[in-house]
PyMOL commands that place a pseudoatom at each C-alpha (Angstrom):
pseudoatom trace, name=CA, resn=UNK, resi=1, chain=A, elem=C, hetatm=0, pos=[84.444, 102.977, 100.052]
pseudoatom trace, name=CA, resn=UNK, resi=2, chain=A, elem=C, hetatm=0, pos=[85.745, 100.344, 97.589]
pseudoatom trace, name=CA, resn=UNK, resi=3, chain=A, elem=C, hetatm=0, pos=[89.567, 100.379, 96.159]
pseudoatom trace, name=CA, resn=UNK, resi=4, chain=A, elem=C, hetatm=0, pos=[87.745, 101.350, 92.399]
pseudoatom trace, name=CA, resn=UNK, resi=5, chain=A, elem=C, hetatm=0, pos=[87.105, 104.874, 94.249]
pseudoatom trace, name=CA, resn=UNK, resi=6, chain=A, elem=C, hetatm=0, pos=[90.024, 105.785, 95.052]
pseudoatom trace, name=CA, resn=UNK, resi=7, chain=A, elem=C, hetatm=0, pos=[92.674, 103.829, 92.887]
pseudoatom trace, name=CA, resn=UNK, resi=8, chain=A, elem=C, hetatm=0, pos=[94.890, 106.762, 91.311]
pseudoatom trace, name=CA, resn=UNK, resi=9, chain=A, elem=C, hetatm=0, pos=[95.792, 107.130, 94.973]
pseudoatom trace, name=CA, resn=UNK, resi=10, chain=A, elem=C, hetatm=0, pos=[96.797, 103.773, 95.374]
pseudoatom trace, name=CA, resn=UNK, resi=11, chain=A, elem=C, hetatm=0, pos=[100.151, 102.027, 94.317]
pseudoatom trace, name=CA, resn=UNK, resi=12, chain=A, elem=C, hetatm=0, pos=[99.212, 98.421, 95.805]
pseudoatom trace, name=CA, resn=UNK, resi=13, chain=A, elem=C, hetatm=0, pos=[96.618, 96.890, 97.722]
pseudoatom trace, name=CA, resn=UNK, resi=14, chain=A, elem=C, hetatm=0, pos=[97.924, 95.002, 100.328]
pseudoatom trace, name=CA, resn=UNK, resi=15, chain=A, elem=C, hetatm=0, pos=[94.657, 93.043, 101.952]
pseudoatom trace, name=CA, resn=UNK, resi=16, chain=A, elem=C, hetatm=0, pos=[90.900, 93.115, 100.618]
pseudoatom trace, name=CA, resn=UNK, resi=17, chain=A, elem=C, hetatm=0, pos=[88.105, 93.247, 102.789]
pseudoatom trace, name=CA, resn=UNK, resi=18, chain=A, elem=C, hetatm=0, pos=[87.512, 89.929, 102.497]
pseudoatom trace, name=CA, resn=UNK, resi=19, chain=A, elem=C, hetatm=0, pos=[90.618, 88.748, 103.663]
pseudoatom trace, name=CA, resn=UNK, resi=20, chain=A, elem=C, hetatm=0, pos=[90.445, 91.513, 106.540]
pseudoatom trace, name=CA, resn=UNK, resi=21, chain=A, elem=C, hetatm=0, pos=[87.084, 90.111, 107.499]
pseudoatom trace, name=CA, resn=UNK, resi=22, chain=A, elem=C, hetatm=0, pos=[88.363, 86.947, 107.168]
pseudoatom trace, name=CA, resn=UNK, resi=23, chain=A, elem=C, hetatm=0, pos=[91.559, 87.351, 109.555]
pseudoatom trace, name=CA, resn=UNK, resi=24, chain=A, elem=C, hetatm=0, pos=[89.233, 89.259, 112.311]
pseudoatom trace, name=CA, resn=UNK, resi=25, chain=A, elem=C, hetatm=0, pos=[87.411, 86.647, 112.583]
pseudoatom trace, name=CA, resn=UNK, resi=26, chain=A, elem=C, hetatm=0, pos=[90.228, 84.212, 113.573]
pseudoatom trace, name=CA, resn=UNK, resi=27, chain=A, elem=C, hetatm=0, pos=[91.433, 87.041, 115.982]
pseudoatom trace, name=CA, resn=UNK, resi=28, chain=A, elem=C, hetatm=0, pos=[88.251, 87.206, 117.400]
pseudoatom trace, name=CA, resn=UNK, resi=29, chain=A, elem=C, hetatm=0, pos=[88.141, 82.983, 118.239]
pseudoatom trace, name=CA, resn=UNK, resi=30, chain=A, elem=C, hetatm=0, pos=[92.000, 83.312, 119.595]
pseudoatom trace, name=CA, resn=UNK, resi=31, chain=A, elem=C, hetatm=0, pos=[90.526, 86.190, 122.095]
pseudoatom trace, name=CA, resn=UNK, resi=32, chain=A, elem=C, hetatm=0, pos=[87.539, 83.999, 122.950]
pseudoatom trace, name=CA, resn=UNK, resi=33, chain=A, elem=C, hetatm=0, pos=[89.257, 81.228, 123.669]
pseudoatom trace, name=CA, resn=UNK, resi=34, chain=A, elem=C, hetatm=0, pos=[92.204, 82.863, 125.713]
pseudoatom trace, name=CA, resn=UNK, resi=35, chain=A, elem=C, hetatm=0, pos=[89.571, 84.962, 127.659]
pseudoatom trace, name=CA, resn=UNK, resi=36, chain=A, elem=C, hetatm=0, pos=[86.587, 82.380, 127.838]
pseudoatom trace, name=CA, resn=UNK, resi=37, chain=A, elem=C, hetatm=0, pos=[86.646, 82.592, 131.790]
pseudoatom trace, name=CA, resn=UNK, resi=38, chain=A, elem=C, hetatm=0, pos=[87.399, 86.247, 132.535]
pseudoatom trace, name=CA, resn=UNK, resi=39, chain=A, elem=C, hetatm=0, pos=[85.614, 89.119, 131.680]
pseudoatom trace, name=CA, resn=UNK, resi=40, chain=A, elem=C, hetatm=0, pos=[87.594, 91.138, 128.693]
pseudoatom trace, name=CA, resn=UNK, resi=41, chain=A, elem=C, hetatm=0, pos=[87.357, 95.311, 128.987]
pseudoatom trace, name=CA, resn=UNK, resi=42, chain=A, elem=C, hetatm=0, pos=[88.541, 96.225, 125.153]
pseudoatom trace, name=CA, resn=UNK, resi=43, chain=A, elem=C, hetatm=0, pos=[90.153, 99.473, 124.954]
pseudoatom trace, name=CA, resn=UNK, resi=44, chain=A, elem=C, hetatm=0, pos=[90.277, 101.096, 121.604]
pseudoatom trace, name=CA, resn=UNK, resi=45, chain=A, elem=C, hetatm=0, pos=[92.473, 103.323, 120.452]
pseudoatom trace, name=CA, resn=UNK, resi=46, chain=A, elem=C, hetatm=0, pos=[90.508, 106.200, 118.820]
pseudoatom trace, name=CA, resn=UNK, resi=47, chain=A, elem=C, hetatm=0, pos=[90.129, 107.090, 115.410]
pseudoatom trace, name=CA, resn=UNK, resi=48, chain=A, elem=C, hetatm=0, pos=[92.216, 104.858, 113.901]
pseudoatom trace, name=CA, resn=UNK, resi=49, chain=A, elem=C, hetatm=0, pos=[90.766, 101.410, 115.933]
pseudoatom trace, name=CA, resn=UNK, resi=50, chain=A, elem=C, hetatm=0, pos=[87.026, 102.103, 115.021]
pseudoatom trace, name=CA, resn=UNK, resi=51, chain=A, elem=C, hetatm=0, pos=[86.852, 99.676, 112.130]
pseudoatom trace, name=CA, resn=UNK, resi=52, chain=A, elem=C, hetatm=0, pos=[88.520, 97.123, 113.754]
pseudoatom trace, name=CA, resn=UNK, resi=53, chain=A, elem=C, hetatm=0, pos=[86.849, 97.669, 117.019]
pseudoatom trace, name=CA, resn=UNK, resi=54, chain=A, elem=C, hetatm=0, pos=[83.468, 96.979, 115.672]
pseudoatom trace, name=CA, resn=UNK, resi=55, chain=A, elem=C, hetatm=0, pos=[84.717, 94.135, 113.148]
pseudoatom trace, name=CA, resn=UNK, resi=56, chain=A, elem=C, hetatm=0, pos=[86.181, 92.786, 116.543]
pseudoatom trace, name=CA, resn=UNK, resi=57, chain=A, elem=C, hetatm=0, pos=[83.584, 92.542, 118.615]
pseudoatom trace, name=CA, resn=UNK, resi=58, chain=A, elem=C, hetatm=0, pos=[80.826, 91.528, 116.745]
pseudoatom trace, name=CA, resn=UNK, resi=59, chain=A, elem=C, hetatm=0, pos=[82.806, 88.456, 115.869]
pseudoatom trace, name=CA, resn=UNK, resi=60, chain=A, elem=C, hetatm=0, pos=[83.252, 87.471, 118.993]
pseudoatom trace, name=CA, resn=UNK, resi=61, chain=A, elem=C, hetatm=0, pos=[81.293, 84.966, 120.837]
pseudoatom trace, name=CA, resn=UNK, resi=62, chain=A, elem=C, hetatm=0, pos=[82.107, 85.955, 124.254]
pseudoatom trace, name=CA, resn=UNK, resi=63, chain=A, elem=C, hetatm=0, pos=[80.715, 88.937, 126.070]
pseudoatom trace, name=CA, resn=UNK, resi=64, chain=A, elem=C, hetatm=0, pos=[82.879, 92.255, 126.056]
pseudoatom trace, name=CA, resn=UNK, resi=65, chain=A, elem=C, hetatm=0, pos=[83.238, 95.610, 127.082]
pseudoatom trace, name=CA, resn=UNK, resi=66, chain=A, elem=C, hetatm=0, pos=[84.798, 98.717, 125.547]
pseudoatom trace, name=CA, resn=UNK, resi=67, chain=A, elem=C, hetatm=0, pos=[85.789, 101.446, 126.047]
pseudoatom trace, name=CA, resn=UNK, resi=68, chain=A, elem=C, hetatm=0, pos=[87.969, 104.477, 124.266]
pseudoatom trace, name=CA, resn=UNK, resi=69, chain=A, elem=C, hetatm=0, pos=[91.317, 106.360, 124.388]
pseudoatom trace, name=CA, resn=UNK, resi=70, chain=A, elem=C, hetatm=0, pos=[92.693, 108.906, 122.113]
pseudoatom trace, name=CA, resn=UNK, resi=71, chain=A, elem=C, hetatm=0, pos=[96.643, 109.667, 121.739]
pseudoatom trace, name=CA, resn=UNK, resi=72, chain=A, elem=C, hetatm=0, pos=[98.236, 110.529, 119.141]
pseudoatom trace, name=CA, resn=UNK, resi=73, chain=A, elem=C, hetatm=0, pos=[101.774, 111.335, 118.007]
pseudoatom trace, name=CA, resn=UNK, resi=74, chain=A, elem=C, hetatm=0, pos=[100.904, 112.099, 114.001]
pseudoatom trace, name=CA, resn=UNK, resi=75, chain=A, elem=C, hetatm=0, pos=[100.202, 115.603, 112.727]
pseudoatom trace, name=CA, resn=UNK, resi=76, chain=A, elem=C, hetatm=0, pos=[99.319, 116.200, 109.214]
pseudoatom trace, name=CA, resn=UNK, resi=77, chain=A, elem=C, hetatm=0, pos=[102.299, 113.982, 107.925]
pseudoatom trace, name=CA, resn=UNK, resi=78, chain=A, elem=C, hetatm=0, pos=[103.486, 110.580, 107.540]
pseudoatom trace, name=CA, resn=UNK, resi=79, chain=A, elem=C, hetatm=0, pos=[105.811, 109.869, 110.184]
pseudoatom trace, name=CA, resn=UNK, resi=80, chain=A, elem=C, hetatm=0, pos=[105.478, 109.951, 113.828]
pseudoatom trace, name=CA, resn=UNK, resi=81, chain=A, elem=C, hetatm=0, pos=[106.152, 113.290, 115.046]
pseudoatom trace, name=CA, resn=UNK, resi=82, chain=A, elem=C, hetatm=0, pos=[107.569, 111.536, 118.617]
pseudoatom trace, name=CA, resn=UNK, resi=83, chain=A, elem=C, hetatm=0, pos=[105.631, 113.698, 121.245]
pseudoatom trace, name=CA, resn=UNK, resi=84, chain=A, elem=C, hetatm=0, pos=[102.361, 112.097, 122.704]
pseudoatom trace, name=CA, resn=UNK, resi=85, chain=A, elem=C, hetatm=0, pos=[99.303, 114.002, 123.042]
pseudoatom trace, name=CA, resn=UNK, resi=86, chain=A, elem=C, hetatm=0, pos=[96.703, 112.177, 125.637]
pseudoatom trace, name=CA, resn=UNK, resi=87, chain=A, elem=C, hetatm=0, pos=[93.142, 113.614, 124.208]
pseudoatom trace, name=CA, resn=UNK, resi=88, chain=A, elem=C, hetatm=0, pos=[91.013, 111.127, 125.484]
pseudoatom trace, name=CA, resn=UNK, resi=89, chain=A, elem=C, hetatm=0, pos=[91.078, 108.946, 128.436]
pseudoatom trace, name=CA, resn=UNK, resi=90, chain=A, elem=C, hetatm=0, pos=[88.946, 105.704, 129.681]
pseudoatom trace, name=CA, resn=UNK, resi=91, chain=A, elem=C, hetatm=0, pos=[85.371, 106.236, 131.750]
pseudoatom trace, name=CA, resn=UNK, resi=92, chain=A, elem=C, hetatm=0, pos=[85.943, 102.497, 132.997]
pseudoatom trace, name=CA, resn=UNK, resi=93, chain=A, elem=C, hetatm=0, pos=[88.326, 102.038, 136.167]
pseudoatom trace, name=CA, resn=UNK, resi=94, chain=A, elem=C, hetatm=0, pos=[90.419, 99.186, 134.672]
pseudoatom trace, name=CA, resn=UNK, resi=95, chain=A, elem=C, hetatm=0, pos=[92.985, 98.332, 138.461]
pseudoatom trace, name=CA, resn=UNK, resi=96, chain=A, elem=C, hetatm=0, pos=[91.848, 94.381, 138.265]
pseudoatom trace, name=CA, resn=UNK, resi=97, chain=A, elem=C, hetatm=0, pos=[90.279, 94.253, 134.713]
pseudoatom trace, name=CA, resn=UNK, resi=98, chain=A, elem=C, hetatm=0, pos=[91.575, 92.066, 132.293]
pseudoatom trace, name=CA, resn=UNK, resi=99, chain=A, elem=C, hetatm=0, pos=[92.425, 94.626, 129.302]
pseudoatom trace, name=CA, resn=UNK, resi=100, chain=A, elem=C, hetatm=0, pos=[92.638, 93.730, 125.650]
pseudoatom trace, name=CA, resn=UNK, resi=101, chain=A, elem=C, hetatm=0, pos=[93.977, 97.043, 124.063]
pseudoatom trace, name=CA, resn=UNK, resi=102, chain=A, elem=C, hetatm=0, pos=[92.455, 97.097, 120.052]
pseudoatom trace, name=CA, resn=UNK, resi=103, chain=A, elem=C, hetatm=0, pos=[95.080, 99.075, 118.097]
pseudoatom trace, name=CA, resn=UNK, resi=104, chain=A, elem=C, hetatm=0, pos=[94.346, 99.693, 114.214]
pseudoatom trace, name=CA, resn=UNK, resi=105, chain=A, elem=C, hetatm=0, pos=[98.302, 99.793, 113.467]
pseudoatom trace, name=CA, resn=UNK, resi=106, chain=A, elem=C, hetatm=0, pos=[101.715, 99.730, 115.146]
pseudoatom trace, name=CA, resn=UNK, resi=107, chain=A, elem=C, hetatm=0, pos=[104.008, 101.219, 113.546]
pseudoatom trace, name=CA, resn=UNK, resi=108, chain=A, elem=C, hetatm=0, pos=[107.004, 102.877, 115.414]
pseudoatom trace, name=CA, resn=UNK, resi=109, chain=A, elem=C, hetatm=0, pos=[105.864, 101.415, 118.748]
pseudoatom trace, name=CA, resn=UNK, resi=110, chain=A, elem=C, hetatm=0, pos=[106.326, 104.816, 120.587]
pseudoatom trace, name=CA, resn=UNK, resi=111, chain=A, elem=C, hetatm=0, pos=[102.766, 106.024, 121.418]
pseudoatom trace, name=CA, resn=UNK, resi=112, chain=A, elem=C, hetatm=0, pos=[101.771, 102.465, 121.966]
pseudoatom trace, name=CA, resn=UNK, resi=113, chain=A, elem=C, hetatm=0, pos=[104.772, 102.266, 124.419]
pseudoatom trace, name=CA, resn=UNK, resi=114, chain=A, elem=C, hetatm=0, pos=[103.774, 105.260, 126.147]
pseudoatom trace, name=CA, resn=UNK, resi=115, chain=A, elem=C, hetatm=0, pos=[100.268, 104.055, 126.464]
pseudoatom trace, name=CA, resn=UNK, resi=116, chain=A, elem=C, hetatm=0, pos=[100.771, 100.262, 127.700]
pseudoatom trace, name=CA, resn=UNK, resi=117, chain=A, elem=C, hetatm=0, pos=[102.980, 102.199, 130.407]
pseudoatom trace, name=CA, resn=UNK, resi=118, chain=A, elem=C, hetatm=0, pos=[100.593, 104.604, 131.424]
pseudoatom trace, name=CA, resn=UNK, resi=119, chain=A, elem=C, hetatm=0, pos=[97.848, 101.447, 131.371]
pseudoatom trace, name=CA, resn=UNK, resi=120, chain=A, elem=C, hetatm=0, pos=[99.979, 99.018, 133.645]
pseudoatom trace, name=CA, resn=UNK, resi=121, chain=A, elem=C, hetatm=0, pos=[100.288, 101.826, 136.401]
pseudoatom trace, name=CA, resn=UNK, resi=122, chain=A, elem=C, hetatm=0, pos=[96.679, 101.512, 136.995]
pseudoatom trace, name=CA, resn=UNK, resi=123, chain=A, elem=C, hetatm=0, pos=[97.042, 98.320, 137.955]
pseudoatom trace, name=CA, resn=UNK, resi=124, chain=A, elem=C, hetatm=0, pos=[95.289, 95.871, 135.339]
pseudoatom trace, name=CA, resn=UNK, resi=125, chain=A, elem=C, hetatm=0, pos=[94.835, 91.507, 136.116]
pseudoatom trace, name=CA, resn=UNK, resi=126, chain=A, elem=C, hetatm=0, pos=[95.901, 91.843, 132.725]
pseudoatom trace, name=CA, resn=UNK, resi=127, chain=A, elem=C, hetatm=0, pos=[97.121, 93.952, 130.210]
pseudoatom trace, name=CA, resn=UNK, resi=128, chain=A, elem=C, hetatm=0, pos=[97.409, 92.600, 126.287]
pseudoatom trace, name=CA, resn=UNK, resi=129, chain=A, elem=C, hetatm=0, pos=[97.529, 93.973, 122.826]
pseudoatom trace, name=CA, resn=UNK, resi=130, chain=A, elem=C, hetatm=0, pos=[95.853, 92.863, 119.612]
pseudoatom trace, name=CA, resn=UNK, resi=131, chain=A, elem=C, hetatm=0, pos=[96.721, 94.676, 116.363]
pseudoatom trace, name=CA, resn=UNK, resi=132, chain=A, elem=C, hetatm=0, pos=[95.293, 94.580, 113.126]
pseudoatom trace, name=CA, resn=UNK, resi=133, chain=A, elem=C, hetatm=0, pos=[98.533, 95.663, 111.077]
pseudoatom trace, name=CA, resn=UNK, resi=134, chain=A, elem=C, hetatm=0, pos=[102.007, 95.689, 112.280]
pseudoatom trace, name=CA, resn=UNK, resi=135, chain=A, elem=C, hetatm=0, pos=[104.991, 97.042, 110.835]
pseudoatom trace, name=CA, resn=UNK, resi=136, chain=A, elem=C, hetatm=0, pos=[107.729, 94.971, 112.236]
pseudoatom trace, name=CA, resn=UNK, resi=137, chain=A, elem=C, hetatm=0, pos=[110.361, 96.566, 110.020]
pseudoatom trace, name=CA, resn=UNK, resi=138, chain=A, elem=C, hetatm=0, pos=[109.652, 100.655, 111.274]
pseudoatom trace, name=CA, resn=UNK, resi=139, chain=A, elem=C, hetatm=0, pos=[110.107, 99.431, 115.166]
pseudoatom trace, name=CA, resn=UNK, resi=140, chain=A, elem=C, hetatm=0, pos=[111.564, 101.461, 117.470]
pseudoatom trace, name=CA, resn=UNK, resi=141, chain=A, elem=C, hetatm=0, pos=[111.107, 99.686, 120.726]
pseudoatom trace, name=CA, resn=UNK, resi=142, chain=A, elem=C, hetatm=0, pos=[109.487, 95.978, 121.570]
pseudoatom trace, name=CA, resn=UNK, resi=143, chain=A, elem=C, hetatm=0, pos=[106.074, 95.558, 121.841]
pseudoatom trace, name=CA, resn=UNK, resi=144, chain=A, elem=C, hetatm=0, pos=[104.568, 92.453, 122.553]
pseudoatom trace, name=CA, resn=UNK, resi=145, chain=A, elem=C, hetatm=0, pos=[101.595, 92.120, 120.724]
pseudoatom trace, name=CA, resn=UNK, resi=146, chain=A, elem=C, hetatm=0, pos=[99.551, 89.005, 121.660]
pseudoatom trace, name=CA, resn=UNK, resi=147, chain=A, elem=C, hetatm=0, pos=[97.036, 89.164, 118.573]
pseudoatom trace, name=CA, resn=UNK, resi=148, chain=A, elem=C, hetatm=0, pos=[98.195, 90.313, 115.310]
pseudoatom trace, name=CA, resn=UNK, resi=149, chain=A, elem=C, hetatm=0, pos=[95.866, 90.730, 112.051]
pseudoatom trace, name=CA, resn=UNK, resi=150, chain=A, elem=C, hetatm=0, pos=[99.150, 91.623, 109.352]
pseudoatom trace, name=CA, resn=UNK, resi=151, chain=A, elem=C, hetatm=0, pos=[102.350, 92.247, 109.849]
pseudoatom trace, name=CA, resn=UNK, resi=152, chain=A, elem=C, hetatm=0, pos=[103.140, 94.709, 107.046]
pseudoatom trace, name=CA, resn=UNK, resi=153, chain=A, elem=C, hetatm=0, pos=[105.488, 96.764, 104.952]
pseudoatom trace, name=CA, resn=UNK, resi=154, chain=A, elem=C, hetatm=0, pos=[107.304, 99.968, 106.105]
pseudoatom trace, name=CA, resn=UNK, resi=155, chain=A, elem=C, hetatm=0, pos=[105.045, 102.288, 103.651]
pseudoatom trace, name=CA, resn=UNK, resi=156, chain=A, elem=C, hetatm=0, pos=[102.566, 104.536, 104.369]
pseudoatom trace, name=CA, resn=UNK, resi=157, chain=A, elem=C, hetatm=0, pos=[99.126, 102.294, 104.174]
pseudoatom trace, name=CA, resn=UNK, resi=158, chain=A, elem=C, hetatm=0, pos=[95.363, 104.031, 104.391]
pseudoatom trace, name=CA, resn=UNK, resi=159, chain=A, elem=C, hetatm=0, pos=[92.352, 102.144, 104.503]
pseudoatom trace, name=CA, resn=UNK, resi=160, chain=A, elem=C, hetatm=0, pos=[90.338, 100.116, 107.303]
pseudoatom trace, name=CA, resn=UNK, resi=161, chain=A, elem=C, hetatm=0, pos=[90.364, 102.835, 109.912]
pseudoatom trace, name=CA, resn=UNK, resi=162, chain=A, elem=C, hetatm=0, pos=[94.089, 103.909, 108.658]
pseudoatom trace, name=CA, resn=UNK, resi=163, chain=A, elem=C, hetatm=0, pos=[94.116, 107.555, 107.106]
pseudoatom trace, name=CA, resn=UNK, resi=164, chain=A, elem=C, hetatm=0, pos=[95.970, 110.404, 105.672]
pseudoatom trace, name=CA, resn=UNK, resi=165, chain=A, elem=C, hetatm=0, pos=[95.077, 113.648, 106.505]
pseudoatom trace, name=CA, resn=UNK, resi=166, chain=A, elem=C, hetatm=0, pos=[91.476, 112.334, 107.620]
pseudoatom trace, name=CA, resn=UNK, resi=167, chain=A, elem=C, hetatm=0, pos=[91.245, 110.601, 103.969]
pseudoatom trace, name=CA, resn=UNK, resi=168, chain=A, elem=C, hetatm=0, pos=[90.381, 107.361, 103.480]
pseudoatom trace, name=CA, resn=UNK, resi=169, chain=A, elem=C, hetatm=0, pos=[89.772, 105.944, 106.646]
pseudoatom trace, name=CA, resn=UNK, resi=170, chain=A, elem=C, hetatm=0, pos=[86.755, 104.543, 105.050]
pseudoatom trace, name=CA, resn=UNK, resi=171, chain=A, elem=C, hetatm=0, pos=[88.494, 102.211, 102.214]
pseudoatom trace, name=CA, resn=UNK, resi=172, chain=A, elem=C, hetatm=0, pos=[87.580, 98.412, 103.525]
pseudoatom trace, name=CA, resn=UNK, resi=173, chain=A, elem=C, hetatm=0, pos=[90.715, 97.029, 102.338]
pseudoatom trace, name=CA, resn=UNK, resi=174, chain=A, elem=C, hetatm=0, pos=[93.893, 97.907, 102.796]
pseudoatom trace, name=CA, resn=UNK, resi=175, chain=A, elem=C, hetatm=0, pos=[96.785, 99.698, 100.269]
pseudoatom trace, name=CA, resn=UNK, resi=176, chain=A, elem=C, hetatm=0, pos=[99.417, 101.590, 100.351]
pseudoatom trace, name=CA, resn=UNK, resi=177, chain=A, elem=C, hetatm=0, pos=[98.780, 105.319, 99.314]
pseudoatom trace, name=CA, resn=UNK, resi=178, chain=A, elem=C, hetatm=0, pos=[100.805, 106.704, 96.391]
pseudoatom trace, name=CA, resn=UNK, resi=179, chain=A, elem=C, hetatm=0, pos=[103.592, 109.096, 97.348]
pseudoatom trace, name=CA, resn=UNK, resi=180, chain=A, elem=C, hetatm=0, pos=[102.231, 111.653, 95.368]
pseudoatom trace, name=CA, resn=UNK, resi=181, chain=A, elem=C, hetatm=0, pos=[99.189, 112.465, 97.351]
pseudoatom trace, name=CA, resn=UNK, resi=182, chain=A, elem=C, hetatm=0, pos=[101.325, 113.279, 100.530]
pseudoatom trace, name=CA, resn=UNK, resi=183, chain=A, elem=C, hetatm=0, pos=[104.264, 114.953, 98.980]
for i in range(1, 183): cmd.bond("trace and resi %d" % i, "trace and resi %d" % (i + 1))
show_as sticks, trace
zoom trace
C-alpha cells in the first residue's frame, strides 16, 4: 500500500520506503559485522516486527535464524494499556544463543522491558535489541537498544508493520495517522 491510498488519514509522512529500505540495509551490515563469528537466533516480535523481520534478514549477508513471540500491551487504542499479555512464545531453546530481538517500535519501553526480562532468565550468550522506530520522548524506563532504524516523534505513527486497529500495517513508509481516524 502506497501513502496516495491512504493520505486523508495521514497528517505527515515521516520516512518513505525508500529511505526505510535504505536504513535496513545499514542495520543489517552493523548486525553482520557485530555477529560475523557467532551464530545470531532473531526473535521477532509478532505482528508488528513482520515487515522489518523480512526486510532484515534478507539484507543480511550472514546466516540467521528466527523465530517468533507475541505480547502485547495495546487494545483497540493508542496508548499502552500497561498489562502484558504473553500469546506466543519461542519453539527455539535460546540458554547459550546469541539473541538479536527485531522489534517494529518502542515506544513506552514497558512490554519490551517485560520481555528482555523474561528473555535473560533463560539464560542467553547474548541478549540485544534492534528497533526500527524509537520514540525516545514517550519512555518510561531505559532500554538499551543496540540497533536503531528512527528515533521518532511521540505521535501515533502506522505504516511498515505499525497499525491502528489492524489498519495499515501494510503502508511501506511511515506517517503519522490523523487524529481523526482514532478519536
Amino acid at each position: 500500500m502506497d501513502a496516495d491510498a491512504i493520505a486523508g488519514d495521514l497528517t505527515t509522512v515521516l520516512y518513505t520506503p525508500d529511505q526505510i529500505r535504505e536504513r535496513v540495509g545499514e542495520l543489517a551490515r552493523d548486525i553482520d559485522r557485530d555477529y560475523a563469528d557467532k551464530d545470531v537466533l532473531l526473535v521477532g516480535v509478532l505482528n508488528g516486527a513482520v515487515m522489518v523481520m523480512a526486510d532484515l534478514c534478507r539484507a543480511m549477508q550472514s546466516h540467521c535464524e528466527m523465530d517468533w513471540m507475541a505480547v502485547s500491551s495495546y487494545g483497540s487504542g493508542t496508548k499502552s494499556s500497561g498489562v502484558v499479555r504473553f500469546l506466543k512464545d519461542l519453539s527455539a531453546d535460546i540458554h547459550d544463543r546469541h539473541v538479536l530481538v527485531v522489534e517494529d517500535i518502542i515506544d513506552t519501553g514497558l512490554t519490551l522491558n517485560w520481555l528482555l526480562s523474561n528473555l535473560t532468565s533463560r539464560g542467553p550468550a547474548s541478549l540485544e535489541v534492534a528497533a526500527m522506530f524509537r520514540k525516545p520522548d514517550a519512555m518510561q524506563t531505559d532500554i538499551d537498544c543496540k540497533y536503531v532504524g528512527f528515533d521518532i516523534p511521540g505521535e501515533f505513527v502506522v505504516g511498515y508493520g505499525l497499525d491502528f486497529d489492524g489498519k495499515y500495517r501494510n503502508y511501506d513508509g511511515l506517517a503519522i495517522l490523523d487524529p481523526r481516524v482514532y478519536n
